[in-house]
DOPABA-262633 format. One line per field, with one value per atom (N, C-alpha, C): residue number from 1; y, x, z. Coordinates in steps of 0.02 Angstrom, whole numbers. Layout:
// residues N
baro: NUM	...
v: Y	...
u: X	...
w: Z	...
This chain:
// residues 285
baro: 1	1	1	2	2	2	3	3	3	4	4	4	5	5	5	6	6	6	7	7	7	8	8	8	9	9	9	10	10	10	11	11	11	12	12	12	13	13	13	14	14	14	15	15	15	16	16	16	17	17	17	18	18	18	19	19	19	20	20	20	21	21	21	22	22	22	23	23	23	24	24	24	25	25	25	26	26	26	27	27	27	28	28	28	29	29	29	30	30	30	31	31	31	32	32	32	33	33	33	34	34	34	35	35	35	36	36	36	37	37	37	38	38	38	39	39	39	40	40	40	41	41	41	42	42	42	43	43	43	44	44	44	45	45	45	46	46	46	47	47	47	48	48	48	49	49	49	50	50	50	51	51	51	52	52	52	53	53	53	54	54	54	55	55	55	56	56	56	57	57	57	58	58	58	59	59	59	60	60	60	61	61	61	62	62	62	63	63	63	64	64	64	65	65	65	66	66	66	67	67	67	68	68	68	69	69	69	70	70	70	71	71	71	72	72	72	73	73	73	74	74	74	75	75	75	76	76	76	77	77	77	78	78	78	79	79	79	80	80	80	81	81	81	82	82	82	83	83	83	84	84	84	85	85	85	86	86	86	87	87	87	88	88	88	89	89	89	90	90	90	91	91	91	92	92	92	93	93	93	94	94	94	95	95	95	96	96	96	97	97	97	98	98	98	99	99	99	100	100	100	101	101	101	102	102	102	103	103	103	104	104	104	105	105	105	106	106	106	107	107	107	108	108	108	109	109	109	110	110	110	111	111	111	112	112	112	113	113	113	114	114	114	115	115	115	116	116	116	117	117	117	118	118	118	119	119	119	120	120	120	121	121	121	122	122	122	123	123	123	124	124	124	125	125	125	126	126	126	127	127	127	128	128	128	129	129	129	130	130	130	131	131	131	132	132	132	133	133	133	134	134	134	135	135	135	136	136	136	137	137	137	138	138	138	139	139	139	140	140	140	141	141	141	142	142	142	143	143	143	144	144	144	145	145	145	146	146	146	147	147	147	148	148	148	149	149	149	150	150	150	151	151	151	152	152	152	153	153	153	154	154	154	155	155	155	156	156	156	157	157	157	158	158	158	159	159	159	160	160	160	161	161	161	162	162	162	163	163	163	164	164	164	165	165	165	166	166	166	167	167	167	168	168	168	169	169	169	170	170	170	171	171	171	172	172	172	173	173	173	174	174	174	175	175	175	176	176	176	177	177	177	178	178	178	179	179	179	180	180	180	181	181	181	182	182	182	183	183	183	184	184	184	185	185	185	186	186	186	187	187	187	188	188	188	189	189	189	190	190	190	191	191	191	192	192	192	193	193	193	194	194	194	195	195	195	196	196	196	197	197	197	198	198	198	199	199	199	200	200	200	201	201	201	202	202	202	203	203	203	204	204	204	205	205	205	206	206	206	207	207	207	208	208	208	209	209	209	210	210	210	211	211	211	212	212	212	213	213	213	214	214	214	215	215	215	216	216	216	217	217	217	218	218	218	219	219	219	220	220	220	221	221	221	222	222	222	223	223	223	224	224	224	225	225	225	226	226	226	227	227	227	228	228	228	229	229	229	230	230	230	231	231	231	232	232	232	233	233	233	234	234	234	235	235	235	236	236	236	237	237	237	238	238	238	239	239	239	240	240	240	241	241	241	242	242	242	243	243	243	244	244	244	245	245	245	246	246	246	247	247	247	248	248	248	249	249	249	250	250	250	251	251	251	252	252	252	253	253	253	254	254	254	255	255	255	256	256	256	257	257	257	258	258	258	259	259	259	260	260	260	261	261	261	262	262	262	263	263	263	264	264	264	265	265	265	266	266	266	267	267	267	268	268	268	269	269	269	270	270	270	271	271	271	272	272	272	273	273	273	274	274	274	275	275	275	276	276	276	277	277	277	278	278	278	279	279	279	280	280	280	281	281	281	282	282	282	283	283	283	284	284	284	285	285	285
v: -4753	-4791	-4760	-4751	-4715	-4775	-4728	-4782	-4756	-4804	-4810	-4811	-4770	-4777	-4799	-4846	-4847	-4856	-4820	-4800	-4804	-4887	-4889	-4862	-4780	-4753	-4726	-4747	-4732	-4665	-4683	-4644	-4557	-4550	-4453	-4449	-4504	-4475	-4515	-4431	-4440	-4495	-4519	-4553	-4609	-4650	-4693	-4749	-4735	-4777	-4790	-4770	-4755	-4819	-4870	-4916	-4942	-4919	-4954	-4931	-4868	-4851	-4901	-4939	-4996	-5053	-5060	-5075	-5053	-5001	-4936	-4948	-4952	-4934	-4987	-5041	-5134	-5153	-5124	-5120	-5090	-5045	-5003	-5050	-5073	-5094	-5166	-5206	-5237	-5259	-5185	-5180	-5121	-5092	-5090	-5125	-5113	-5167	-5189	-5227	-5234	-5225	-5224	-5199	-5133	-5100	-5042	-4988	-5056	-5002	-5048	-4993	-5001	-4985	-5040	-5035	-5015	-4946	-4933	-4971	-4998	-5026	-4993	-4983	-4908	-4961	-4930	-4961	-4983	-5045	-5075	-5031	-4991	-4978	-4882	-4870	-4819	-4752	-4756	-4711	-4662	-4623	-4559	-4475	-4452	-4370	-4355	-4365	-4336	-4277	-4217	-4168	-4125	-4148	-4115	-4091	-4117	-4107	-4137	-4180	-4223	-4284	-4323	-4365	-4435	-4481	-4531	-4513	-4451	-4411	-4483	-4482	-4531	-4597	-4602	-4666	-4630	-4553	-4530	-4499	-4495	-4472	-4513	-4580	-4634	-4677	-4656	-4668	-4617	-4562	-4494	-4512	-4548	-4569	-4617	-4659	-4711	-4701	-4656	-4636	-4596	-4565	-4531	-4567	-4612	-4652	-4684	-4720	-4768	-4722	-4635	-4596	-4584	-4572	-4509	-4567	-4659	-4689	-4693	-4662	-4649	-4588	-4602	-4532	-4489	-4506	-4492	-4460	-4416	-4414	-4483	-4459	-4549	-4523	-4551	-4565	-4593	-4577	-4610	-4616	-4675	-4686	-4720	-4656	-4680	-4713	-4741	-4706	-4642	-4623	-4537	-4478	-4423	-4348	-4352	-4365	-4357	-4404	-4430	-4481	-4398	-4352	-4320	-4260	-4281	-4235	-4246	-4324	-4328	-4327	-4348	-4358	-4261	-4244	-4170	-4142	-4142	-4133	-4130	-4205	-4200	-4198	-4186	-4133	-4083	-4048	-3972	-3985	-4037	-4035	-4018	-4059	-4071	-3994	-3936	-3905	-3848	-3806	-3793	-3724	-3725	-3675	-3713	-3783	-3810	-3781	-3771	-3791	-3839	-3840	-3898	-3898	-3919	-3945	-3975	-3935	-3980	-4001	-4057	-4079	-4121	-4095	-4127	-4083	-4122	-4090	-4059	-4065	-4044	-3985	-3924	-3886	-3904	-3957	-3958	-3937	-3865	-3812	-3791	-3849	-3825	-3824	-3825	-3823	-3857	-3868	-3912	-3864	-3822	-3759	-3753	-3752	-3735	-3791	-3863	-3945	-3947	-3954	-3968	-4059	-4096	-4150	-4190	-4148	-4163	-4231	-4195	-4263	-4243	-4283	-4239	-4239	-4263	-4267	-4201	-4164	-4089	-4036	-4064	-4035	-4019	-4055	-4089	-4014	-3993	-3927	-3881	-3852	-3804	-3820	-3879	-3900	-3898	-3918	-3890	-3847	-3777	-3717	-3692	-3744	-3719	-3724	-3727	-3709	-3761	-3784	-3825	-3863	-3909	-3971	-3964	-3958	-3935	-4033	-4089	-4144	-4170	-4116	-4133	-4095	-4070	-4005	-4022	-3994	-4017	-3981	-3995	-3974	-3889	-3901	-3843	-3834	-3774	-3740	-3724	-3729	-3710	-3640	-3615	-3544	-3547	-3544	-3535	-3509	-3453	-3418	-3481	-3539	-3571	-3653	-3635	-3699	-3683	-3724	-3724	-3744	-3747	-3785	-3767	-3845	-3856	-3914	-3892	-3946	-3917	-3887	-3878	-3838	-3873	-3856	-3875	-3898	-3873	-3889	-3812	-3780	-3763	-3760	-3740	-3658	-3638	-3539	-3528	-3559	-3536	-3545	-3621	-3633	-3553	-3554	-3512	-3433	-3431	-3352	-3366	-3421	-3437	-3414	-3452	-3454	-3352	-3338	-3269	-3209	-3224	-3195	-3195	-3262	-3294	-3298	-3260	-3254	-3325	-3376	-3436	-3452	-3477	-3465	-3541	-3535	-3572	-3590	-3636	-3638	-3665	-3652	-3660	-3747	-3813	-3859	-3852	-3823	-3815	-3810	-3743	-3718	-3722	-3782	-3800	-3807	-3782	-3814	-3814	-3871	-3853	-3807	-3768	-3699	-3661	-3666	-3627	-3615	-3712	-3727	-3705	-3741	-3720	-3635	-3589	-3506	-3519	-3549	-3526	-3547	-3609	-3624	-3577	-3552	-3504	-3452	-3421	-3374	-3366	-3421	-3428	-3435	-3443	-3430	-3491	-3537	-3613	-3642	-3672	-3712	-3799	-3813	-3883	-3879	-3948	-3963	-4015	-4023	-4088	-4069	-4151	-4174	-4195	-4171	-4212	-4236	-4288	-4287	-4338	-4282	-4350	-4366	-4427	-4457	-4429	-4395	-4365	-4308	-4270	-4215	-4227	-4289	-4327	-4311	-4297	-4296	-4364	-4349	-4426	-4481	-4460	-4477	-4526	-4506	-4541	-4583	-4602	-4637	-4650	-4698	-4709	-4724	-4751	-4773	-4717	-4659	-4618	-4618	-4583	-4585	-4517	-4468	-4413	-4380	-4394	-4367	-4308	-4279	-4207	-4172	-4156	-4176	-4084	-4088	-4051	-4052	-4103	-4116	-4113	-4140	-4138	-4205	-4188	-4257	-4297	-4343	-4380	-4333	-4356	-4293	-4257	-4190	-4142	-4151	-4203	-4210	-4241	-4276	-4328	-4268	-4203	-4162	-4122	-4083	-4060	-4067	-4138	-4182	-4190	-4189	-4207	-4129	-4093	-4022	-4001	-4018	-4001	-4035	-4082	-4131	-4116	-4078	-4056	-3989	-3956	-3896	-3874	-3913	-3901	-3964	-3958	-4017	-4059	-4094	-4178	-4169	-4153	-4147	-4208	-4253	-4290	-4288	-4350	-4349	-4387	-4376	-4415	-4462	-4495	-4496	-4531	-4509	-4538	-4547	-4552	-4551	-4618	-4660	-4726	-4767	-4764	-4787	-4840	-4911	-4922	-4969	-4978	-5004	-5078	-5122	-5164	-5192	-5227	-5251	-5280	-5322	-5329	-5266	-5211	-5148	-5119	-5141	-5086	-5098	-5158	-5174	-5101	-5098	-5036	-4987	-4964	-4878	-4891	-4982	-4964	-4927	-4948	-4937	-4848	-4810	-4740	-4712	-4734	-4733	-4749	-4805	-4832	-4788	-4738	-4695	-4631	-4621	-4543	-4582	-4634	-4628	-4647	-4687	-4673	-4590	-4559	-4498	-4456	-4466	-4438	-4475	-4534	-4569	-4561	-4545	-4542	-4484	-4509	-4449	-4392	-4351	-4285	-4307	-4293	-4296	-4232	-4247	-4190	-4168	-4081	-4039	-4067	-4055	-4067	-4019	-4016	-3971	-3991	-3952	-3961	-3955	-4015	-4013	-4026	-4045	-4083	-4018	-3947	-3926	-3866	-3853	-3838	-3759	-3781	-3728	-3682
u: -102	-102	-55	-69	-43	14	80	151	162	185	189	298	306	380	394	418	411	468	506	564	544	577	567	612	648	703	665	730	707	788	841	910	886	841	817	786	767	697	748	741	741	727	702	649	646	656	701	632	590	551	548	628	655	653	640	674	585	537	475	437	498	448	469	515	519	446	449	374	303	310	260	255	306	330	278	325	329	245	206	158	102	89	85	108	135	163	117	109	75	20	-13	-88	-76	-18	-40	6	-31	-30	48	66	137	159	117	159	142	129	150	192	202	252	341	359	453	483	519	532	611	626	683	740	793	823	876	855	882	939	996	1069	1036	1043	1055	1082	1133	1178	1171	1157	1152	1195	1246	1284	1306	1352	1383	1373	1394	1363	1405	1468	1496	1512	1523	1542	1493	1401	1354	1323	1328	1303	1221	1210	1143	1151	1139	1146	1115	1190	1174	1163	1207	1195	1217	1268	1289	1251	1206	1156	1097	1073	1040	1049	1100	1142	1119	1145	1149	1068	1017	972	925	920	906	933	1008	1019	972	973	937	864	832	778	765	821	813	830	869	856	794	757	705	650	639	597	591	659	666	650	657	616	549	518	432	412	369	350	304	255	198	219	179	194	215	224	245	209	183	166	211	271	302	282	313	297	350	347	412	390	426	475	482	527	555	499	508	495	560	613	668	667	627	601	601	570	536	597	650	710	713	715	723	656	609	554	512	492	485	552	608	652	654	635	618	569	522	454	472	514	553	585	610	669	608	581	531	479	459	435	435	471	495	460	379	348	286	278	248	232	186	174	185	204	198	162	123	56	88	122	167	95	53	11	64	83	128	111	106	100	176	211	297	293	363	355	405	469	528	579	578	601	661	702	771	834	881	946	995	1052	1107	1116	1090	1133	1082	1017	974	929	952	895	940	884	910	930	889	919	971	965	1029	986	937	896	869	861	872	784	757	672	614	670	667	687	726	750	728	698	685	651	599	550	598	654	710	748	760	808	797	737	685	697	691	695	770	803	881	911	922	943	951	1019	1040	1126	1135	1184	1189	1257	1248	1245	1261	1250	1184	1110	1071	1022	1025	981	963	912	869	896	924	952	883	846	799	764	802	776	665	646	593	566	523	537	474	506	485	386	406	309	271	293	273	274	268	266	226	163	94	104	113	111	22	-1	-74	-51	-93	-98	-21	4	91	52	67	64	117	177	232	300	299	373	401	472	534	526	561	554	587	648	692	639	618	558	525	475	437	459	519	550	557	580	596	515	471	399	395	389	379	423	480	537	520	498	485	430	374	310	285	294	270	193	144	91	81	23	15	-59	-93	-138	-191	-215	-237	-241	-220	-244	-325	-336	-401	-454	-458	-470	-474	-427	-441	-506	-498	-549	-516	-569	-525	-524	-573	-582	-511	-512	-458	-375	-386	-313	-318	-346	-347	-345	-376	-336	-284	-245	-196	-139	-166	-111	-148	-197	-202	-166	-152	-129	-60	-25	57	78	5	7	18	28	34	-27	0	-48	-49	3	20	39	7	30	74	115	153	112	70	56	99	113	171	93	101	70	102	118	160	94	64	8	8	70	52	27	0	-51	-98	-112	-201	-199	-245	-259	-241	-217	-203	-255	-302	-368	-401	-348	-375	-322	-265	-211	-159	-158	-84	-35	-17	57	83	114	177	210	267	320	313	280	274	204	165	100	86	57	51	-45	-72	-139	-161	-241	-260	-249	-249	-222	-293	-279	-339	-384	-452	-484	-472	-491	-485	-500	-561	-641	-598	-575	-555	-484	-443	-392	-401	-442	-490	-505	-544	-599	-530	-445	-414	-395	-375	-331	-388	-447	-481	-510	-472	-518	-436	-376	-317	-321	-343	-338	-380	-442	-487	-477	-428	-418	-357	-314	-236	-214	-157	-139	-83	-89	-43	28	89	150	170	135	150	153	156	155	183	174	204	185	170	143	197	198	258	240	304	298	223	234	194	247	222	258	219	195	170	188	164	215	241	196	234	211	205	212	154	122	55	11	40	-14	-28	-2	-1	-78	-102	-177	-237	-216	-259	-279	-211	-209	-206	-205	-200	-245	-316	-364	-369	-364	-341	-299	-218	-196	-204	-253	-254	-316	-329	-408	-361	-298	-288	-228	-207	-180	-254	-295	-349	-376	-374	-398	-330	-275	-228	-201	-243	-229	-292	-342	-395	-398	-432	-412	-483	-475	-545	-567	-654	-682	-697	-697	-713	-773	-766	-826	-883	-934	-1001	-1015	-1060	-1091	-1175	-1235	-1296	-1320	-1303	-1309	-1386	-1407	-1505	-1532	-1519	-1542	-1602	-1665	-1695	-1671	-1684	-1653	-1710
w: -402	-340	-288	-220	-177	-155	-155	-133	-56	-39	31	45	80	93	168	214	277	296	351	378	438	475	544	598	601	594	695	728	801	820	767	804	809	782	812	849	876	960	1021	1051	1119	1171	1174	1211	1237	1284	1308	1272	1256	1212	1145	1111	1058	980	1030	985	975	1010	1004	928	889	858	782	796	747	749	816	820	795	784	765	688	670	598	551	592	567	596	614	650	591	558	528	434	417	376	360	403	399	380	395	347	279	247	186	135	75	8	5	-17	4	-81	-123	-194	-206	-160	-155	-100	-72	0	-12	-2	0	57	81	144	165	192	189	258	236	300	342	390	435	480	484	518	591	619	672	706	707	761	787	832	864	830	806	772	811	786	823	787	845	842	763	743	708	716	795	795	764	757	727	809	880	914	931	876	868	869	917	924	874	884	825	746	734	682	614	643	576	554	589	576	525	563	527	450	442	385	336	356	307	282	343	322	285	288	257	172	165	73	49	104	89	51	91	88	24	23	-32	-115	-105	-160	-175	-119	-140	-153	-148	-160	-213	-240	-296	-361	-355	-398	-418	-376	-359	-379	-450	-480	-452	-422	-382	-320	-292	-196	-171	-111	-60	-10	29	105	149	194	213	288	317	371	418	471	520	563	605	658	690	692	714	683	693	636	595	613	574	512	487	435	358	403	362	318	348	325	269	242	155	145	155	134	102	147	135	93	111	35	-11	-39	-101	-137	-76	-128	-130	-75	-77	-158	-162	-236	-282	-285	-343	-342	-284	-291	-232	-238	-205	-161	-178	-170	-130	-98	-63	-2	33	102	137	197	238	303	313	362	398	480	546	594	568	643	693	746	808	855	924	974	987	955	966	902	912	872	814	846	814	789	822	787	814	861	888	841	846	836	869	851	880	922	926	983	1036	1019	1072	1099	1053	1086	1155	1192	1272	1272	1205	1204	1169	1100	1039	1020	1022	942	893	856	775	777	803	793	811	845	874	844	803	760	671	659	580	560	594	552	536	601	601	525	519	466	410	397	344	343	358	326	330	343	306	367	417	489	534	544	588	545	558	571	476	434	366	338	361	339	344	388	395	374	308	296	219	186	123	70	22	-39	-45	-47	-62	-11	34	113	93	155	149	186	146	183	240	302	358	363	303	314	260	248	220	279	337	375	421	426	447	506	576	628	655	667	690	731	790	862	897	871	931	973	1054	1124	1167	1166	1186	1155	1163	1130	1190	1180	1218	1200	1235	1228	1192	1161	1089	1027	1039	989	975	1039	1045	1010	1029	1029	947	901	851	805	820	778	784	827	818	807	793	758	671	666	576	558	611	598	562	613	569	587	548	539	606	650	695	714	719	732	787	852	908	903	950	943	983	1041	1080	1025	973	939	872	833	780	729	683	622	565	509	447	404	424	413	398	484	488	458	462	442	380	329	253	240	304	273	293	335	365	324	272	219	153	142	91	88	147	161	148	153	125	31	13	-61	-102	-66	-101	-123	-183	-214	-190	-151	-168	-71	-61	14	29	89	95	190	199	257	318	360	411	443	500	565	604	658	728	754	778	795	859	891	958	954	903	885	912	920	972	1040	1066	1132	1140	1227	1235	1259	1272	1260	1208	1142	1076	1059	1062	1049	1107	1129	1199	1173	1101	1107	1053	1093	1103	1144	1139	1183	1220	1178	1217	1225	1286	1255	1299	1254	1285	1288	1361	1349	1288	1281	1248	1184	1145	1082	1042	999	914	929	925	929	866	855	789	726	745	683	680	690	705	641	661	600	552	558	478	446	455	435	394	455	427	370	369	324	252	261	195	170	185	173	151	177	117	86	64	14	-39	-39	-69	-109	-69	-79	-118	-91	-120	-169	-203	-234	-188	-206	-154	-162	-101	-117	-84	-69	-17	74	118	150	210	280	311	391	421	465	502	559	609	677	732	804	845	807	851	877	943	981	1029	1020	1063	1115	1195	1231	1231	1188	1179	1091	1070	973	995	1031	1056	1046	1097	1096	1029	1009	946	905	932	890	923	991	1004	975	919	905	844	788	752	693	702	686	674	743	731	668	676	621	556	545	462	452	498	476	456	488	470	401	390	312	276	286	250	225	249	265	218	186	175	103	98	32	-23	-8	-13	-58	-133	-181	-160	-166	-175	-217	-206	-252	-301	-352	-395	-391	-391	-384	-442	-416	-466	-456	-522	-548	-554	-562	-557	-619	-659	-740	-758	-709	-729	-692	-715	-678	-727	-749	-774	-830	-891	-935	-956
């Protein structure tokens, strides 16, 4: 049975629409099974940098343990579901712990790939992919770094130029959002040699066309089809490291009935076991 982890965690986004994604979260939560989802409780209080240069670091700190306790009881993958991208620091971790030769599948219209040195905003949600592969703030980084030619970015259309200068320094594998298929994606994680996938998707990977409540939407994104088709063609293909779906933001706890339907199609689409290959056994001897 697929477990559900939900972290209504807003202290890593930017976004003066920050606190809506408790809304998002708690939104989202509502429609799945409730004896199977664990609900992590993220600090009330805004927190401080700690001299990490990321803002509200120490809130994030403490919810990142959190997280990581109520995971590491869960034998199976988790599906977790934020709030922030920065949800995915423990979460992707400790499939990193547990295996440390995973892929990870970045669908976000964001690349995430700054640093305390180079985020023009000092939020950790910009940060989380960078950190993942070992690089950034040392209280905010994954016991088992991920190696960079092993992080899939599909749908990123805007990056900052460090980003930018970063992906092609580390030759990180990238894939057209205009242009997408699941074709494509699935070489593009063959190609890194993994057997086993871990799913991110910030829901702002969508055109904004297909979903309104983000905080950041950026046009030319992934039609729906388009990430249903991705998402069930790694799922078919690779084995399950887990996953994550984040960044709903909608503008008020009312709106949120609009987009939710969207969303319970792409964790549908991500919980949803493969079917096993058949074979043409009635077939004349």
């Amino acid at each position: 049975m697929t477990k559900f982890v939900v972290v209504p965690q807003w202290q890593g986004s930017g976004s003066s629409r920050a606190m809506q994604l408790i809304d998002g979260a708690e939104a989202i939560r509502g429609d799945l099974p409730a004896g199977s989802t664990t609900v992590v409780h993220v600090p009330a209080e805004a927190g401080e940098a700690l001299d990490t240069d990321i803002r509200r670091a120490s809130s994030l700190v403490t919810t990142a343990e959190l997280q990581r306790q109520a995971i590491a009881g869960i034998e199976e993958p988790v599906i977790t579901i934020g709030g922030d991208c920065g949800v995915e620091l423990a979460s992707v971790g400790e499939a990193l712990r547990r295996d440390p030769a995973i892929a990870v599948v970045w669908f976000d219209a964001h690349g995430d790939l700054n640093t305390p040195l180079t985020s023009p905003s000092g939020s950790f949600s910009g940060m989380v992919a960078r950190a993942l592969t070992g690089e950034g703030a040392a209280s905010l980084l994954p016991v088992a770094p991920l190696d960079p030619a092993r992080l899939v970015l599909v749908g990123v259309r805007d990056l900052d130029d460090a980003e930018l200068a970063h992906v092609e320094e580390r030759s990180i594998p990238m894939v057209s959002s205009v242009m997408t298929s699941a074709a494509e994606v699935v070489a593009a994680v063959e190609s890194t040699g993994a057997e086993r996938v871990y799913i991110h998707v910030d829901v702002d990977v969508l055109d904004p066309s297909v979903i309104a409540g983000v905080s950041s939407a950026v046009p030319f994104g992934l039609e729906l089809a388009t990430l249903l088709d991705c998402i069930t063609e790694l799922r078919s293909r690779f084995g399950f490291a887990g996953a994550g779906v984040t960044g709903f933001s909608p503008g008020t706890p009312d709106a949120a009935a609009d987009d939710l339907g969207t969303i319970l199609r792409i964790i549908g689409a991500i919980s949803r076991e493969p079917r096993p290959a058949t074979t043409n056994s009635g077939a004349a001897s």
